[in-house]
N, C-alpha and C positions, 0 to 999 in steps of 0.2 A: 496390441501392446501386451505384454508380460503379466501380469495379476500378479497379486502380494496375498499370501496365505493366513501372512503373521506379522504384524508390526510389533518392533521390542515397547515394550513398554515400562521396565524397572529403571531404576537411575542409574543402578550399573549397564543392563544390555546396554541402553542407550552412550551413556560414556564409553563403551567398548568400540559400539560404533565410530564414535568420533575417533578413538584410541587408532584404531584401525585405519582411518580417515587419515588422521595427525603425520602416522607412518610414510602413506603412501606422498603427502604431500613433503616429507623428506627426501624420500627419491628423488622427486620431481628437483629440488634442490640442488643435489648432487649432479642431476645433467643439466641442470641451469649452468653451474660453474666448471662443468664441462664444454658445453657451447661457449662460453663466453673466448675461449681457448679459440674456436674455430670460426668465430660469429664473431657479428657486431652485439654492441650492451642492449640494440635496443632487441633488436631479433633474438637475442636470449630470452632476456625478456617479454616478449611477448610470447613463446612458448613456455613458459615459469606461467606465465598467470589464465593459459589456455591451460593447460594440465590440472593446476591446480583449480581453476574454475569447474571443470570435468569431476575433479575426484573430490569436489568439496559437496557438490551439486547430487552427483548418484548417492551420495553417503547421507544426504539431509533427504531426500526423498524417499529412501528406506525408512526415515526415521517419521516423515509425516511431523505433522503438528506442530508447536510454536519454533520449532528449530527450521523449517522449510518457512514458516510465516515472516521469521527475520529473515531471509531471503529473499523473500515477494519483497519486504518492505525494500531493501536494501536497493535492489534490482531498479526499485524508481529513484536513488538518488545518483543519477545518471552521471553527475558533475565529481561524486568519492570516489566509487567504484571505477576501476577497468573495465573496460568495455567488453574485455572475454568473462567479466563474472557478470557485469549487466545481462547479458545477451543470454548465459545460462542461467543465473538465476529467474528472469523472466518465464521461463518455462513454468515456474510454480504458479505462475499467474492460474491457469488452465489446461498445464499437461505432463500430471505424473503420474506413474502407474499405479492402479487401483487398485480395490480391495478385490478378492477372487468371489464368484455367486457364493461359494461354500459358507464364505468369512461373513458376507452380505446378509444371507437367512438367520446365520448366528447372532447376528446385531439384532434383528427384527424381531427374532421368538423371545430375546434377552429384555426387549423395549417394549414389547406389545404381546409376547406371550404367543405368538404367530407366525407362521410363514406366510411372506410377501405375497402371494398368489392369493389363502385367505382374505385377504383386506381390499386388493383389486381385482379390480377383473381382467386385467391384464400386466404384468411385472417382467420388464425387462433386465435379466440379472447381470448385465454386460452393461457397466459405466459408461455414460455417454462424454461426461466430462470429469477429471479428477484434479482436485489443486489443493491446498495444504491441509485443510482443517477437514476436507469431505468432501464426496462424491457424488453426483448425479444420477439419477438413472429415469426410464420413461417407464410412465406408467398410463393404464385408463380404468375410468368408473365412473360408473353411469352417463357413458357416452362423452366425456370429458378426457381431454389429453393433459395429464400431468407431470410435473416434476418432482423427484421426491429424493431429497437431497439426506444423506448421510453421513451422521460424524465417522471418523476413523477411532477403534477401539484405543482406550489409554491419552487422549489428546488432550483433555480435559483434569485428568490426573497429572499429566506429565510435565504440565506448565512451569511452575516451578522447579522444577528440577532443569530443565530446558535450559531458563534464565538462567542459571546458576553456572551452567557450561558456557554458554556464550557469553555472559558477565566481562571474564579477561579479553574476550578478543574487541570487543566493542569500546569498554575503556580503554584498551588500546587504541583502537582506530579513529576515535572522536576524543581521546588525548585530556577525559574528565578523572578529575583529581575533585578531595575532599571530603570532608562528613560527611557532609547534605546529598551528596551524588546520588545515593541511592532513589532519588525521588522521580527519576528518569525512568529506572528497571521497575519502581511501583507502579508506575503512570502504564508501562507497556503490557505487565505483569495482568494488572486491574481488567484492561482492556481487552487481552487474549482469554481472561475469564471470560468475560461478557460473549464474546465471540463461540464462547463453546456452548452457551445457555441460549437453545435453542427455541424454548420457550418465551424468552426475553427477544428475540429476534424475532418473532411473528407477531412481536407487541409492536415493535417496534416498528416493522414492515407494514403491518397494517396503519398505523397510528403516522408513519410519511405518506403511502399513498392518501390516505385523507383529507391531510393537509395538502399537497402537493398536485391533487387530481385537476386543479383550473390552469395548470402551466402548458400551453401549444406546446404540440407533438410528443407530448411525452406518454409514454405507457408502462402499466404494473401488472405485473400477475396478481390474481387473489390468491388467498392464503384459508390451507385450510384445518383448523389448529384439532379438528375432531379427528384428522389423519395423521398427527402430527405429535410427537415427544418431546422431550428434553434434548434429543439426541437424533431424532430426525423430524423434517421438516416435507411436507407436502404444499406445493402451490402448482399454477397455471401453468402448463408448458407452453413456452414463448418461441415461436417462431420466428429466425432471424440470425444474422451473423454475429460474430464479437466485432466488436469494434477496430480493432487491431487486422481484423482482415478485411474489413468493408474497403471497398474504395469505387470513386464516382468520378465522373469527367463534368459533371452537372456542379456548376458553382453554387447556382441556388439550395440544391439539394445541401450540400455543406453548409455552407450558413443555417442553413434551416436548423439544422441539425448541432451546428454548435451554439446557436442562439439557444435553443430550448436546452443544452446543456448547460451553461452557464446562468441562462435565467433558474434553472432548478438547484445549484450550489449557491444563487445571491439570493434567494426567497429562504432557505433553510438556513443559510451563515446571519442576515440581519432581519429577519423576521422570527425564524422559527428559535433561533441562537441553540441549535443542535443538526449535526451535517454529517452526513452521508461520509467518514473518513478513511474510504478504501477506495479510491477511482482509479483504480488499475479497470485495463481493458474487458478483463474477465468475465466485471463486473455489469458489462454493458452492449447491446446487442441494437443493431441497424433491423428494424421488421422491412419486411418485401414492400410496406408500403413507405418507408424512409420515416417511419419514424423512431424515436431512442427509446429503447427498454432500459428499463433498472431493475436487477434482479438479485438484488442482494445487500441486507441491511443488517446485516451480521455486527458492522463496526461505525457505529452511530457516537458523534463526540460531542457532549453537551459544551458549549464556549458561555465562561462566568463571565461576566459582567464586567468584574476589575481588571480581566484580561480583554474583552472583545474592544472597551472604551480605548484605551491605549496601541492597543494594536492596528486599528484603523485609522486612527490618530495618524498613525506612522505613515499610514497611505498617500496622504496627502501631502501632495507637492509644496504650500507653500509651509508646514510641518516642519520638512526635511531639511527644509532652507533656514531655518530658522533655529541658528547652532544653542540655544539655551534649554529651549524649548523642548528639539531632539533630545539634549540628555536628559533630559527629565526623563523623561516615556522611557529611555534606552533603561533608567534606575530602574521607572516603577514595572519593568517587563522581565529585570532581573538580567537584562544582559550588561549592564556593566552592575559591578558590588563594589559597595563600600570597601571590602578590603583589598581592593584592586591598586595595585602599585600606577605610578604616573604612565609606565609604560605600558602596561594594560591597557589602561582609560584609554592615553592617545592611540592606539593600534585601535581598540574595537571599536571605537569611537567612528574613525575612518573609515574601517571595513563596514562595519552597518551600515556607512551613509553612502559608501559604495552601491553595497549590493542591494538596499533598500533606493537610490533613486533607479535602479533601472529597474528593478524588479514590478515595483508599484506602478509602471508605465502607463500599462491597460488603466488605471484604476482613473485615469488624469486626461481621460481622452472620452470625447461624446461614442464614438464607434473607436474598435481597434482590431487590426487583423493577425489574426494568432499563426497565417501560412508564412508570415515574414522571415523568412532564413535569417535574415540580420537578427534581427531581437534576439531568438532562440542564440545565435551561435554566440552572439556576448555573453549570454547567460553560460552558455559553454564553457568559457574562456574566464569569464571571471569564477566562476566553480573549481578548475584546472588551474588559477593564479593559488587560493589559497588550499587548494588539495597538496601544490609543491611547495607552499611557506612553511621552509624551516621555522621563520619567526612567530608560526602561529602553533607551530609543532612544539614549542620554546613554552607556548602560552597556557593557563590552566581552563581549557574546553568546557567546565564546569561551570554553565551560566545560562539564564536563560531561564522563561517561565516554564514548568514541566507541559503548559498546556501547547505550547510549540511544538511537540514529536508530532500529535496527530492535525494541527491546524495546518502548520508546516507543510506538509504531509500529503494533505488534502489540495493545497495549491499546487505545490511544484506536478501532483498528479494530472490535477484540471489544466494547469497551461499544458502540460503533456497531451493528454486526450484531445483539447482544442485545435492544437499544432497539428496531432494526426489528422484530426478532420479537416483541415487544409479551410480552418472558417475564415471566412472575411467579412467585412463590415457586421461586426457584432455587437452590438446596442449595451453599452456599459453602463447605463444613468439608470438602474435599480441601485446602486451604489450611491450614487451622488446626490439621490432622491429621497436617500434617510433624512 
């Protein structure tokens, strides 16, 4: 793959990029309504949002950092997105082209005063894996195989300015009007911080596996913060596949494998009430001996109190059923507001109780199998009903606790990972046993 010598890093390079980006995605417009001429609406179409997925996708990878990170995130809400920007954006999961050896030593003597080879005994300057925020690479010392993971120069600077570009296309896209909105872009803004302070991340990575080390089949790398900066990070190299390519013909092997998945996100959401909030595949690795690696604790989300009470509330079937009740919790979560016209009220009202009784399914059941094509594909279909409501397009998107981006977030990801691992009969009553 290609190396990158130089990522822009001022608020102009980077807006030029987009600029450039912006351009090329006009073309694609112009033979959009060209096809349309020769074509059906929908096969124009779907070359409009292959092109543009293409030239949105090279442009955000030059640019690295929180602008590829909206991307990752994006890429999981499967049910917004077209499936040609799913399918490219996915890629920032774990594969874009990396920093070049040259750019790599330069990070190293800037952070530690040193060239790479200095500090191991062995430094491989060829990324083994690249995705939005840093790089991998293999290393060893003192007979130890490592990983030592690398931010991209300027990511951590650039955040802000980042948010501030993608600001109009999101409030477009999620249709959030009002004052208060801004508490959305603090919430994501906060947390792309945290994600670049690498130092905060081996507190953090150490301080889950400790808590987390009694949960079957699961495995961590150590961390080793003496090799380790603000800006880069040294731990265990873990042997094993990502997840997204593992596959088995062994049912038990998947169960196993999603049991200890989900018992590690229900121990961390109501015991620990701080969760592991990136489960993209990336993040997660099958060892040769089937069991699940976690290697990455970059985006940890503390869940308060006055939101975990309420929202779990919700879980519950007889909750749901229970129309007075419902709106209460619907107030106290901030998705309906006091200044919501009757026509608001009655629409969200509806839609939450929609998409809240299937969603919460798993949560109402002793075992529940996550390989179900049905379940997943309502969940499909009801995503795809209000991605084409005019009527909610009509509506002010502006609602909702801020603590929903990453709780959110973290489900729609787990029933994703679960469904890939094809689990069945998976033991739900750590949930019910609060």
């Amino acid at each position: 793959m290609k190396t990158i010598d130089s990522i822009p890093t001022s608020k102009i390079q980077r807006a030029s990029k987009l600029v450039t980006t912006g351009a090329k995605i006009g073309v694609n417009y112009l033979k959009y309504y060209g096809d349309k001429i020769t074509k059906t609406e929908e096969v124009a179409k779907a070359r409009l949002n292959e092109n543009n997925a293409e030239d949105i996708y090279d442009g955000l990878k030059q640019l690295k950092g929180s602008a590829l990170k909206v991307a990752q995130m994006l890429s999981m809400e499967k049910s917004i997105l077209p499936q040609a920007y799913v399918e490219k954006f996915s890629l920032s999961q774990f594969s874009v082209p990396p920093l070049s050896p040259a750019l790599v030593t330069k990070t190293f003597k800037k952070y530690f005063g040193k060239n790479p080879d200095d500090i191991y005994d062995k430094f491989d300057s060829i990324s083994v894996n690249a995705a939005s925020i840093g790089q991998v690479h293999k290393a060893e010392k003192d007979n130890k195989k490592l990983a030592v993971k690398i931010q991209y120069p300027g990511v951590a600077q650039s955040i802000a300015s980042d948010l501030s570009l993608v600001k109009p296309i999101a409030t477009k896209l999620f249709n959030i009007r009002g004052k208060d909105s801004d508490k959305y872009f603090n919430e994501v803004e906060n947390k792309l911080v945290e994600e670049t302070n690498y130092i905060l991340e081996i507190e953090q990575s150490q301080s889950i596996v400790e808590d987390c080390r009694h949960i079957p089949n699961l495995k961590f790398p150590n961390y080793y913060p003496k090799l380790s900066s603000d800006r880069i990070i040294t731990m265990d190299w873990m042997s094993g596949v990502h997840l997204s390519e593992f596959s088995t013909n062994d049912q038990e092997v998947s169960n196993t494998l999603g049991q200890a998945l989900w018992d590690f996100y229900m121990f961390q959401i109501h015991t620990l009430k701080k969760v592991h909030a990136d489960p993209h595949p990336g993040n997660f690795l099958i060892s040769p001996e089937n069991e699940l690696i976690v290697i990455d604790f970059g985006c940890m989300k503390t869940i308060p109190e006055d939101f975990y009470v309420p929202y779990f509330e919700l879980a519950k079937k007889e909750n749901i059923s229970n129309p007075k009740y419902f709106e209460k919790k619907l107030f106290e979560l901030e998705i309906l507001r006091k200044d919501d016209s009757k026509e608001e009220l009655d629409f969200f009202r509806a839609m939450f109780h929609e998409m809240l009784s299937l969603f919460t399914q798993p949560f109402n059941e002793e075992k529940f199998d996550f390989s179900d094509e049905n379940f997943f594909g309502k969940i499909s279909d009801l995503g795809a009903k209000y991605a084409k409501s005019t009527e909610l397009k009509n509506m002010n998107g502006n609602r909702g606790s801020k603590h929903f981006i990453y709780i959110n977030r973290t489900f729609f990801g787990l029933y994703n990972l679960m469904h890939d691992l094809k689990a069945k009969e998976v033991k739900i009553n750590n949930f019910k046993s609060l």
